[in-house]
DRENRO-245355 format. One record per residue (C-alpha): residue in one letter; chain; x, y, z. Coordinates in Angstrom, 3 decimals, decimal comma, padded with zeros to 6 digits. Layout:
<recs>
 r c        u        v        w
 A A        X        Y        Z
...
</recs>
This chain:
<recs>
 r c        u        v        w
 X A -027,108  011,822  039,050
 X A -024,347  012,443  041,617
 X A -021,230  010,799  042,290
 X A -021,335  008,822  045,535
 X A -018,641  009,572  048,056
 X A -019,204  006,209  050,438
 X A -015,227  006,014  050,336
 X A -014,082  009,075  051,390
 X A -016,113  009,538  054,447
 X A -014,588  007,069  057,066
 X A -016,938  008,075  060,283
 X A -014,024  010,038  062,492
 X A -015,345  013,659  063,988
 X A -018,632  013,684  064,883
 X A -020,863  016,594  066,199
 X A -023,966  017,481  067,332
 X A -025,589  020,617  067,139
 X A -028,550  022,553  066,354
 X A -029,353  024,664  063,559
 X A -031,541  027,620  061,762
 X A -032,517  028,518  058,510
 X A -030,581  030,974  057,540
 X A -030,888  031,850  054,255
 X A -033,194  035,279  052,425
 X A -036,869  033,530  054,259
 X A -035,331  033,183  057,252
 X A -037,848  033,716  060,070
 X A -037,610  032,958  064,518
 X A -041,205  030,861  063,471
 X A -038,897  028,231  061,569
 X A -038,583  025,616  064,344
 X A -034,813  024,840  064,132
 X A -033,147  021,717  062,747
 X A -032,631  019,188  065,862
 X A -029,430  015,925  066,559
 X A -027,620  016,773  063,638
 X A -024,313  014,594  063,311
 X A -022,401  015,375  060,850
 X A -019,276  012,785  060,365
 X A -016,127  014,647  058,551
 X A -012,952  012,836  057,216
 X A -010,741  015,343  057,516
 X A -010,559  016,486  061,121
 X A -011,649  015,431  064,765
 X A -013,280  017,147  067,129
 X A -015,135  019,830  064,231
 X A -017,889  021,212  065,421
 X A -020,316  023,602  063,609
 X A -024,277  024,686  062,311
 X A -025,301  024,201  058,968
 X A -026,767  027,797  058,293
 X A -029,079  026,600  055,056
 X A -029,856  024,299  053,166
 X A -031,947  023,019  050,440
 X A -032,626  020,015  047,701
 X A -029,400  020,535  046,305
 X A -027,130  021,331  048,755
 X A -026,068  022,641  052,451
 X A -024,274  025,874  053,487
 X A -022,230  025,315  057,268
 X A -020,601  027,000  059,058
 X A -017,149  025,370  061,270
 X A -014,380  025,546  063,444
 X A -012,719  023,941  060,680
 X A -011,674  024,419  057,007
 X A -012,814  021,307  055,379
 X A -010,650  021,206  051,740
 X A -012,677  021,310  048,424
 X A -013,631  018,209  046,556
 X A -013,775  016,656  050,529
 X A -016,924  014,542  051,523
 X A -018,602  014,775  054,341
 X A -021,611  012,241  055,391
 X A -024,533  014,181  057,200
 X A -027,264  012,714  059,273
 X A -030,099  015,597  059,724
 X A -033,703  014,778  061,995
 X A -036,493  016,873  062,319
 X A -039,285  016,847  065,099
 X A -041,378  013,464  064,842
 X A -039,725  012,508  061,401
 X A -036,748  009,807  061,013
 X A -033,394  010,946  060,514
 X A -032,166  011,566  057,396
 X A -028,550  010,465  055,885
 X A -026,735  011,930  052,739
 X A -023,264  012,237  051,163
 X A -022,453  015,533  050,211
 X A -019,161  017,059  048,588
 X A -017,974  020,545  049,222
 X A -017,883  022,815  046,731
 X A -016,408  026,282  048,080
 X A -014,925  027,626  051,682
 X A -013,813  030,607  053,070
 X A -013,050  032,318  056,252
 X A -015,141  034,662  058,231
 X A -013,982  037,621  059,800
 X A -014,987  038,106  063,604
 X A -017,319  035,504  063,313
 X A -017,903  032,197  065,521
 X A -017,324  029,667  063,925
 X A -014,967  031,579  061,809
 X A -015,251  028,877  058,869
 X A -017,650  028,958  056,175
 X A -018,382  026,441  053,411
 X A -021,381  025,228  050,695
 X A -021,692  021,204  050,265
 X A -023,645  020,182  046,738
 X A -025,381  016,936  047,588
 X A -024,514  013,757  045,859
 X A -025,999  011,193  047,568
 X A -029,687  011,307  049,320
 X A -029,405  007,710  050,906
 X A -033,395  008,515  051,723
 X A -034,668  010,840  049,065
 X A -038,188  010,746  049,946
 X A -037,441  011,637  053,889
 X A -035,123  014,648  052,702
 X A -037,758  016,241  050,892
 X A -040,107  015,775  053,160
 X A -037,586  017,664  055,517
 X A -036,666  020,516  053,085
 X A -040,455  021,280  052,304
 X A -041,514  020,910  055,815
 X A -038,563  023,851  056,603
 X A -038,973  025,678  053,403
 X A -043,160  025,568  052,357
 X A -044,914  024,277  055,244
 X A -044,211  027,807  057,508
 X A -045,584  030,379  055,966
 X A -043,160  033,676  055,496
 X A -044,743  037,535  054,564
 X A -043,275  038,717  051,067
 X A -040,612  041,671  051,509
 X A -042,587  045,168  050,524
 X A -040,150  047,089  048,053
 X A -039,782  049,401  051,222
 X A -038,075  046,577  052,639
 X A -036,041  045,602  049,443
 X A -034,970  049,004  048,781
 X A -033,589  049,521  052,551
 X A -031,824  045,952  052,097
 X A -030,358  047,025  048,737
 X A -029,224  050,068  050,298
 X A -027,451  048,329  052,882
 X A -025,933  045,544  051,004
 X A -024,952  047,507  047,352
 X A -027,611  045,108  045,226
 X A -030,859  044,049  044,919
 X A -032,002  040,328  044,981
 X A -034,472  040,760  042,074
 X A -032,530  040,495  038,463
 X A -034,284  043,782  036,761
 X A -032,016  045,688  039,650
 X A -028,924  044,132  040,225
 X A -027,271  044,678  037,024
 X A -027,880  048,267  037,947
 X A -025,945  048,104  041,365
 X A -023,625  046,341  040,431
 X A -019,902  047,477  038,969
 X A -018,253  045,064  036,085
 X A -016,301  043,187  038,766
 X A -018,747  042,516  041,871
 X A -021,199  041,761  039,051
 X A -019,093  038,331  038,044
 X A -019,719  037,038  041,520
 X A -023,592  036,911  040,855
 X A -022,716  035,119  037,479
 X A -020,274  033,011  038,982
 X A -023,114  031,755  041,602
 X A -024,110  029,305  038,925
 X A -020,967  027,577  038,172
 X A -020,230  027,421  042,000
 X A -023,387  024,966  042,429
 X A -021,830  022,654  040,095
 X A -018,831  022,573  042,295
 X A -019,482  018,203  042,687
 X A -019,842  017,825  039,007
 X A -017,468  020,409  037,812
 X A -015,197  018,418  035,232
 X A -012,916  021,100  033,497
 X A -009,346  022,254  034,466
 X A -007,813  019,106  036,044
 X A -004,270  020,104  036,320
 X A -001,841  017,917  034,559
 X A  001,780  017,920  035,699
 X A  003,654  016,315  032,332
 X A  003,415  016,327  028,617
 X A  000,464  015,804  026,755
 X A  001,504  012,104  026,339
 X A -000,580  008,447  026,016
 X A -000,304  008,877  029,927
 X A  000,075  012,012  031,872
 X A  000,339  012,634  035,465
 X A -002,439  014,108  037,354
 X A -003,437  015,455  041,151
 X A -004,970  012,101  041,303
 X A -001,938  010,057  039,830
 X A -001,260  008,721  036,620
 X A -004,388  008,581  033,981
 X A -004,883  007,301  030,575
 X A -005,142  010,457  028,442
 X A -007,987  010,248  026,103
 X A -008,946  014,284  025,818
 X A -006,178  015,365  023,990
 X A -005,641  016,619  020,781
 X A -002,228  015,437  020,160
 X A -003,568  013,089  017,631
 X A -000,358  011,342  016,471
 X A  001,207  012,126  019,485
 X A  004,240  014,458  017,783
 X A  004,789  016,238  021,289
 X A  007,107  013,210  022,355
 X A  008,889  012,895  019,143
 X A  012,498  013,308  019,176
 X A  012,836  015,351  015,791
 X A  010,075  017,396  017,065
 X A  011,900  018,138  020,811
 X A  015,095  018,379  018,817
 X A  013,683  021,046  017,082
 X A  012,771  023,228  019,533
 X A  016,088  022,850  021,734
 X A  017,777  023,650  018,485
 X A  015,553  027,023  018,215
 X A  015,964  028,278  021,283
 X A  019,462  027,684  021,575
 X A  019,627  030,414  018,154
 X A  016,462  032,320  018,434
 X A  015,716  032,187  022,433
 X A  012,396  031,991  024,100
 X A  010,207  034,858  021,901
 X A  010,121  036,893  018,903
 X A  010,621  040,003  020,920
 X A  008,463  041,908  018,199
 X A  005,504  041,886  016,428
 X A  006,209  040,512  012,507
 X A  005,682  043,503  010,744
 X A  008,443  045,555  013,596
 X A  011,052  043,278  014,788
 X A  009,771  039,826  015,153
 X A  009,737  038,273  011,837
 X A  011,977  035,586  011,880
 X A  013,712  033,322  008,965
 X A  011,941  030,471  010,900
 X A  008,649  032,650  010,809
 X A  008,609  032,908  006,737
 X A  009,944  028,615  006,011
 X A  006,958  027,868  008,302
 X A  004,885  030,242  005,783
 X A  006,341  028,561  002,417
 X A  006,028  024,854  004,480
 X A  002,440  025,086  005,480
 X A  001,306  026,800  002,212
 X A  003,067  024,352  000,035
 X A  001,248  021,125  002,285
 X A -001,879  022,657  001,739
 X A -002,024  023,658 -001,775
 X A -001,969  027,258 -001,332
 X A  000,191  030,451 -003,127
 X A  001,006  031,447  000,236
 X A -000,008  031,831  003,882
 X A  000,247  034,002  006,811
 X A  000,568  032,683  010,380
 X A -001,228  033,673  014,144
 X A -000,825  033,332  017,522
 X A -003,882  030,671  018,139
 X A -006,130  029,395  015,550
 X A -008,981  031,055  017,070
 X A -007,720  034,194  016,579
 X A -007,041  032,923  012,946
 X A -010,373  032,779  012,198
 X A -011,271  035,711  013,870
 X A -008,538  038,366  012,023
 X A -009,283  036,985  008,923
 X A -013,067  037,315  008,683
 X A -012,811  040,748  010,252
 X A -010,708  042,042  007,662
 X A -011,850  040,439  004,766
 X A -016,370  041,222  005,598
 X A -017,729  044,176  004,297
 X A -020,833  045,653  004,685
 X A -023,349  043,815  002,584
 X A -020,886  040,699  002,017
 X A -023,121  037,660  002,644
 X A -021,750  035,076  005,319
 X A -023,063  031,318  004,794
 X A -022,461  029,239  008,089
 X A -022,472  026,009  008,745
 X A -024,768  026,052  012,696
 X A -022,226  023,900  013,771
 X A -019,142  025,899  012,673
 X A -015,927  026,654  015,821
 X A -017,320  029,151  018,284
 X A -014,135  031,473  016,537
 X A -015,897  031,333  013,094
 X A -019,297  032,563  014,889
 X A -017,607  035,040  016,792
 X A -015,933  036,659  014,045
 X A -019,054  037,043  012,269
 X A -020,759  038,871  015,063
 X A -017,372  041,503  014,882
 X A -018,130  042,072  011,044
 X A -020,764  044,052  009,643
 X A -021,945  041,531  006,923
 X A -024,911  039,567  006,804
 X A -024,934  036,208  007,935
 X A -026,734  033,199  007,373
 X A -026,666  030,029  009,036
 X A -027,953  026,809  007,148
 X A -028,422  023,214  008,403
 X A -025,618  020,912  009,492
 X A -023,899  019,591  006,660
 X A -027,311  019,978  004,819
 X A -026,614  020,979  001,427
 X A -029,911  021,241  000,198
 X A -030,389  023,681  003,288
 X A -026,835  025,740  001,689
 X A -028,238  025,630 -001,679
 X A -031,499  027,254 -000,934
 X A -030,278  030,023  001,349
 X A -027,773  030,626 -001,615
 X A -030,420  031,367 -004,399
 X A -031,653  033,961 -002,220
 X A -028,873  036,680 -003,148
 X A -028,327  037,713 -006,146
 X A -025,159  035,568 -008,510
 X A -023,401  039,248 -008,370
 X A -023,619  039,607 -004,672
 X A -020,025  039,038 -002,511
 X A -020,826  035,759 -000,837
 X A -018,858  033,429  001,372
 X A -019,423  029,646  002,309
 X A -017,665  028,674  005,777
 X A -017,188  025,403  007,206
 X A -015,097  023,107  009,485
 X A -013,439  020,319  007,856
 X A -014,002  018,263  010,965
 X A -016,631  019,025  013,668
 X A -014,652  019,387  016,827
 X A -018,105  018,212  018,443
 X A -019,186  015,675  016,431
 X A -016,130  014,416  014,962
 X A -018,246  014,165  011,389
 X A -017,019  015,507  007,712
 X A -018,124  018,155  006,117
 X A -018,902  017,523  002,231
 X A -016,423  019,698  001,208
 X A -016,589  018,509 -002,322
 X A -020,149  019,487 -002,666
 X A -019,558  023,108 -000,905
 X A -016,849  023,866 -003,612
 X A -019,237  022,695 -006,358
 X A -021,703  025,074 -004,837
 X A -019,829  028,217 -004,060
 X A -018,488  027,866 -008,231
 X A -022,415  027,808 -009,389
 X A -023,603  030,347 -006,707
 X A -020,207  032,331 -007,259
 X A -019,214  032,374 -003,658
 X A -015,704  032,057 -001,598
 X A -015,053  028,694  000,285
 X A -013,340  028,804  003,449
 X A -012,176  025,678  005,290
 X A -011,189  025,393  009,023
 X A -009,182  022,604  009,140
 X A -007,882  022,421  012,452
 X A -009,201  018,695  013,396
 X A -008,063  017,383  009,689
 X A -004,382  018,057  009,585
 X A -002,956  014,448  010,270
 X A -006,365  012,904  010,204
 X A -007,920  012,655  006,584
 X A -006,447  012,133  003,579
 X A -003,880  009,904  002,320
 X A -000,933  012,105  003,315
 X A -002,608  013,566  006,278
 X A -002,726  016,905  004,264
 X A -006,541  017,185  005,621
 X A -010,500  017,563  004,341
 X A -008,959  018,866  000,627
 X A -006,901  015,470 -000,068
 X A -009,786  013,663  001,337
 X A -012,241  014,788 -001,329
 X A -009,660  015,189 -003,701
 X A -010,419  019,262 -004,090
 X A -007,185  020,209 -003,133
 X A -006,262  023,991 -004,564
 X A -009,683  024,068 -005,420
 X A -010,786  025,854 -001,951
 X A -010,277  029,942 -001,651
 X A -009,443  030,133  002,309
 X A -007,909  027,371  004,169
 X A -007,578  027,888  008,206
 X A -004,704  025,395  009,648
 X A -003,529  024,848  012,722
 X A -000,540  023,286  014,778
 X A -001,934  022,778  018,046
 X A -003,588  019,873  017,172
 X A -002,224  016,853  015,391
 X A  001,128  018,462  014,334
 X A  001,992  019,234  018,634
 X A  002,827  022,584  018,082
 X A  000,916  025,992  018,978
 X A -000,410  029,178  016,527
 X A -002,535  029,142  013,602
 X A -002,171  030,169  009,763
 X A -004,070  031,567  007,016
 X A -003,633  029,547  003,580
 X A -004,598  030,997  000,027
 X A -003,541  033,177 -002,704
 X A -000,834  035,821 -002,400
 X A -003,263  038,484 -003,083
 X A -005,181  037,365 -000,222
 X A -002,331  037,167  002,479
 X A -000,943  040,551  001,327
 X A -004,337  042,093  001,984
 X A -004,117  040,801  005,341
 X A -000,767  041,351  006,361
 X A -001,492  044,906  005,865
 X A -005,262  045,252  006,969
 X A -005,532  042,347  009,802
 X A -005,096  044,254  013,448
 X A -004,826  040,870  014,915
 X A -001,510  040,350  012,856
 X A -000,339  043,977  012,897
 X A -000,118  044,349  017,036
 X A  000,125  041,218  018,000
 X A  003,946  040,345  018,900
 X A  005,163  037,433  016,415
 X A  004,580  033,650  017,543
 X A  007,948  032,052  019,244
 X A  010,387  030,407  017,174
 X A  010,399  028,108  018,895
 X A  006,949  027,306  018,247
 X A  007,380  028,195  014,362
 X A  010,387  025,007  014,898
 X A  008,287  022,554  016,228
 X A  005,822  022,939  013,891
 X A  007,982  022,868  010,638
 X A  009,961  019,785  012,118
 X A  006,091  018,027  012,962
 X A  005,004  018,717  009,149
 X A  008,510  016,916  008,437
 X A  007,655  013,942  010,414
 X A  004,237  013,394  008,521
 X A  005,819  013,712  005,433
 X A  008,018  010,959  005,934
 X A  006,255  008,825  008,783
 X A  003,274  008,171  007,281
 X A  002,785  004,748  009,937
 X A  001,624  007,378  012,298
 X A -001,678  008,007  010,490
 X A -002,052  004,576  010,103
 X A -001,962  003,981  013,530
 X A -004,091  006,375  014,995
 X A -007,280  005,186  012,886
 X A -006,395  001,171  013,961
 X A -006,361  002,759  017,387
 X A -010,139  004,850  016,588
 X A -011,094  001,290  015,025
 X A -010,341 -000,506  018,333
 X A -012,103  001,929  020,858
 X A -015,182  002,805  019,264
 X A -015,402 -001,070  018,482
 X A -015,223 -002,101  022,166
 X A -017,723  001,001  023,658
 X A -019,678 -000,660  021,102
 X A -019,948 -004,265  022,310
 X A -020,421 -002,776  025,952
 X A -023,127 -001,334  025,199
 X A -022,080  002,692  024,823
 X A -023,353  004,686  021,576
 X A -020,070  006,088  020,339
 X A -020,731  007,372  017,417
 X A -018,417  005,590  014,220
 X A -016,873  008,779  012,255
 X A -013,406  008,658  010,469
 X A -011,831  010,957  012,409
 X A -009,659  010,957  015,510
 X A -012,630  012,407  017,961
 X A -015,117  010,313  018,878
 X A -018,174  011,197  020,511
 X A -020,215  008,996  023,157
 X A -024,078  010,423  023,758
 X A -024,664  010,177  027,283
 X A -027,918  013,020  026,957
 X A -028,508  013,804  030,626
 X A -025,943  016,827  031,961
 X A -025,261  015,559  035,554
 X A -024,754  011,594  034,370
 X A -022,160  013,028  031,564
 X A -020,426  014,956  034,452
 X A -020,555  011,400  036,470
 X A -019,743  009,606  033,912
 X A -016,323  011,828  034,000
 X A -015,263  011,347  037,353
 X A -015,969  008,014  036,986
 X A -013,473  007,715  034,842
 X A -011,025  010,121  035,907
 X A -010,833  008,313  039,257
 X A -010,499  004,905  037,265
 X A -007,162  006,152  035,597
 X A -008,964  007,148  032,378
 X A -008,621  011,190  031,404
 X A -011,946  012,008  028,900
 X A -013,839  015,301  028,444
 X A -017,319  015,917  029,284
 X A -018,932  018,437  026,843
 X A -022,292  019,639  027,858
 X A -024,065  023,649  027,336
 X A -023,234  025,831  025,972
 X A -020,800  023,487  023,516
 X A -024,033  021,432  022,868
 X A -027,473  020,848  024,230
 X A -028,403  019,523  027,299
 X A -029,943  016,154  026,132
 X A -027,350  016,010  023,594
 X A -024,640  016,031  026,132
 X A -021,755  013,494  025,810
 X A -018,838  012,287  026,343
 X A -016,027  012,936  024,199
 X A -012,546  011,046  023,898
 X A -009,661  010,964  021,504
 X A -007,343  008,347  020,528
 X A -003,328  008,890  020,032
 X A -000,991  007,089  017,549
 X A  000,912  006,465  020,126
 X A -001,512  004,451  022,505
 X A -001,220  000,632  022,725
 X A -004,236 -001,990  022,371
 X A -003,446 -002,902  025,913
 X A -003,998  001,035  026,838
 X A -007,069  001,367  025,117
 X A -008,485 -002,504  026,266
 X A -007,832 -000,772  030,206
 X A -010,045  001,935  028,837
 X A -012,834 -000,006  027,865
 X A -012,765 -002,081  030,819
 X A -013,071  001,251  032,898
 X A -016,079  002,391  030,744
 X A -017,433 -000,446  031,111
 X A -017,423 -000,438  035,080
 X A -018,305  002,796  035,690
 X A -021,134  002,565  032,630
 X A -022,929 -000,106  034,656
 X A -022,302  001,361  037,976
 X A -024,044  004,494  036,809
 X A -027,084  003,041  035,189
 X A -025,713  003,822  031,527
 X A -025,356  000,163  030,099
</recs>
């Protein structure tokens, strides 16, 4: 379903005009579309032919350049059939050259106000008149004209590595009214941040505890870059390494319960440098199907064999184990925390399983750190394996509110990489600053444990009151919690909904997760208040039943 736009389209400029189909059938036998008025918010006196259209949306040309996001309310007739009214949004403009009108912009429809009569319209212009199919004569004197071909065998031939991104980009621009991804935020990842639509409740974030606002944390960093400045300058193994690069090391290695450990820009390309130069040919990779799209990735770089078994299934792990022999290199990779799902994985039972099948456990346990365990030390403390697991991945972008990504594990393992990752090698060193941050932030959870404490009271509360309204938000211990909406265009909805109610969530849809499994997914902060999260509920609970959901 679409968002409806009844608000933003007071009835100012109004025009009349009639229009053609325009679009690859276009024929002089289509009769043309008759007293369209077409009422736009933005500007008076716009005038203008829509050039095609279809179920989904409108393509127009204008006098005008409406803005993006904009609604417009259109009112189309046809000979001997009603007129027919809809709310549309647009999606994309541009500007013609030595064209009249010189504007040009696509609307995606959000609101048929009478479905059945705009059907009737669009197959009465699109079916009813019959058309004669292009000969490949024709197609290959249109492709000769034009650089491509319309029919996919042939385009990727035409087409260079750049012009070909504006085919592939043709489906994200038709879900211009439901797109729900890079909303600029103009503040710090706080409780609240300021948006281009005012001041929202931030629930997407992964600033668990909130550290980014601390005042040892902040204190930190000044401090660094008063002594250090902005950047390393180097890469580590030239002129970047840094005492503050090598404490963060011995800090983050000591936490988890590792020899040593060797740190990254991002903690994507943690995973990444590590299983590329640690996989040999013939090494056999056991992944969870679940596992960060950097673990997967990795894989596909390396030259090992790779098996995925069932989520958290360990029966599933177990069986695809006894397939290689005990001898055989093996490794067993899993999230601690499902950045999807917000589940566990049974980390205890994957160490008892890579000692009896004699295979290497690596943990990513980006979504942990500050979540599970008693000391927020992550999935190890939480089973009570810690030291027990070969590889761990960490990161301090999420709950500790820093940036970069480290390696944990024996010193055998971290000298091996030092000197064989090319990630780590030419990559220049990650900022002081950052390393400062992140050393004060593992200081802070060592000695404010209330933090921890507070963010799961906080979890308790939401998912508790989506509950009793009637949402299935799904009860894990961790800080993400995941709300199954399973239809793609209500989850997108769902999200402005919200976002225009003051309420910042993230909609996570394909490729992150199947379509009917699509969902909403939030994330509380230590630092929210019960009267912060009670607004939120109130908002999902307006725009829930306003939608259909509850």
């Amino acid at each position: 379903m679409a968002r409806t736009v009844k608000a933003m389209v007071p009835p100012r400029g109004v025009f009349m005009a009639n229009a053609t189909l325009n679009d690859r059938r276009s024929s002089e036998r289509f009769n043309p579309v008759q007293a369209m008025s077409v009422f736009f918010p933005f500007e008076e006196n716009t005038h203008g032919v829509v050039s095609s259209f279809s179920l989904n949306g409108l393509k127009l040309k204008s006098n005008k350049n409406p803005p993006t996001r904009s609604g417009l309310t259109l009112r189309l007739s046809y000979p001997n059939e009603n007129p027919v009214t809809l709310d549309v949004r647009v999606v994309w403009n541009r500007k013609l050259s030595n064209e009249t009108p010189p504007f040009e912009f696509g609307c995606a429809v959000l609101d048929r106000k009478d479905a059945p009569s705009y059907r009737l319209l669009v197959d009465r212009l699109t079916k009813d008149v019959p058309f004669p199919r292009r000969t490949l004569k024709e197609r290959r004197q249109i492709a000769a004209k034009t650089g491509q071909d319309n029919r996919a065998g042939n385009r990727r031939g035409r087409m260079n590595v750049v012009s070909r991104t504006y085919a592939k980009n043709f489906g994200l621009d038709r879900w211009g009214a439901y797109y729900a991804y890079a909303r600029v935020i103009d503040s710090s990842s706080g409780g609240t941040v300021e948006t281009n639509n005012g001041k929202v409740l931030m629930l997407g974030s992964n600033n668990y505890l909130g550290l980014t606002h601390h005042p040892k944390v902040q204190e930190a960093a000044m401090g660094a870059i008063k002594r250090y400045g902005t950047g390393a300058g180097g890469a580590r193994v030239l002129s970047g390494n840094t005492t503050l690069h090598q404490r963060l090391e011995e800090k983050i290695a000591e936490f988890k319960g590792t020899e040593a450990a060797l740190l990254f820009p991002t903690g994507y390309v943690t995973n990444f440098s590590v299983l590329s130069a640690l996989l040999e040919p013939g090494d056999v990779v056991f992944n969870d199907q679940l596992n960060h799209a950097s673990i997967i990735d990795g894989c596909r770089m390396t030259k090992g064999i790779v098996r995925f078994y069932h989520h958290n299934d360990m029966v599933s792990l177990e069986k695809k184990l006894k397939q290689y022999p005990f001898e055989q290199s093996k490794i067993i990779i899993t999230d601690g925390v499902f950045s999807m799902d917000g589940d566990i994985a049974p980390l205890d039972v994957i160490v008892a399983l890579g000692k009896k099948h004699n295979a290497v456990v690596m943990l990513d346990d980006a979504h942990a750190i500050g979540v599970l365990g008693k000391t927020g030390r992550g999935t190890a403390e939480h089973f009570g394996v810690t030291g027990k697991v070969d590889i761990t991945i960490a990161t301090f972008s999420k709950s500790l509110g820093s940036m970069a990504g480290a390696v944990c594990g024996s010193k055998s393992l971290i000298k091996h990489l030092s000197h064989h990752s090319r990630q780590f090698i030419f990559s220049t060193a990650v900022s002081p600053v950052v390393c400062a941050t992140a050393l004060a932030a593992i200081e802070v959870l060592e000695t404010e444990p209330q933090w921890i404490e507070k963010l799961h009271r906080n979890r308790r509360f939401l998912v508790d009151g989506l509950k009793s309204i009637g949402f299935n938000a799904l009860d894990v211990e961790t800080a993400i919690i995941p709300i199954l909406i399973g239809n793609e265009r209500m989850t997108y909805a769902l999200t402005h909904a919200l976002y225009d109610s003051g309420v910042f969530v993230n909609a996570v849809s394909r490729p992150s997760v199947p379509r009917e499994l699509s969902r909403i997914r939030i994330s509380p902060m230590a630092i929210h208040t019960e009267e912060e999260l009670g607004r939120a509920v109130a908002a999902f609970k307006t725009a829930g039943k306003r939608l259909g959901l509850i």
